[in-house]
C-alpha positions, 0 to 999 in steps of 0.5 A: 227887148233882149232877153239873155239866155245860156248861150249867149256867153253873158251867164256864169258857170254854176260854180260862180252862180252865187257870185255877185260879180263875174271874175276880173278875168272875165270882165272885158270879155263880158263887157264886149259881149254886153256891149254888142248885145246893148246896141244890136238892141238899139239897131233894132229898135231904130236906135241905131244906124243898122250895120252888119254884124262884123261892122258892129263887131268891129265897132265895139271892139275899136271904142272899149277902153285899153289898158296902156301904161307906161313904165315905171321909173322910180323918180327919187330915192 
């Protein structure tokens, strides 16, 4: 079972430990991070198909959801 501990990037600082929620700055960066951790549990517990931590980084980084919006063009007055 994965157990978190101060190095692994998951935790605040001290001056956002009482905050419920991390800053919607550090959203996706936490999300790659939970993501990662999420399924090298799963590789462990044969889950998963086992794959180098490169692959698995790559892996995470090819599947997260990217922000692509158009631009805007006012349509009528």
């Amino acid at each position: 079972m994965y157990r978190g501990d101060s190095k692994d990037g998951l935790h605040s600082s001290k001056d956002e430990s009482s905050d419920l929620l991390p800053k919607l700055t550090r959203i996706a960066q936490l999300s790659r991070k939970i993501a990662f951790a999420v399924a090298k549990v799963a590789m462990e517990q044969n889950l998963a198909l086992s794959v180098s931590e490169n692959v698995l980084q790559q892996k995470v980084e090819s599947n997260l959801w990217k922000a692509e919006y158009r631009p805007y063009k006012r349509a009528s007055l």
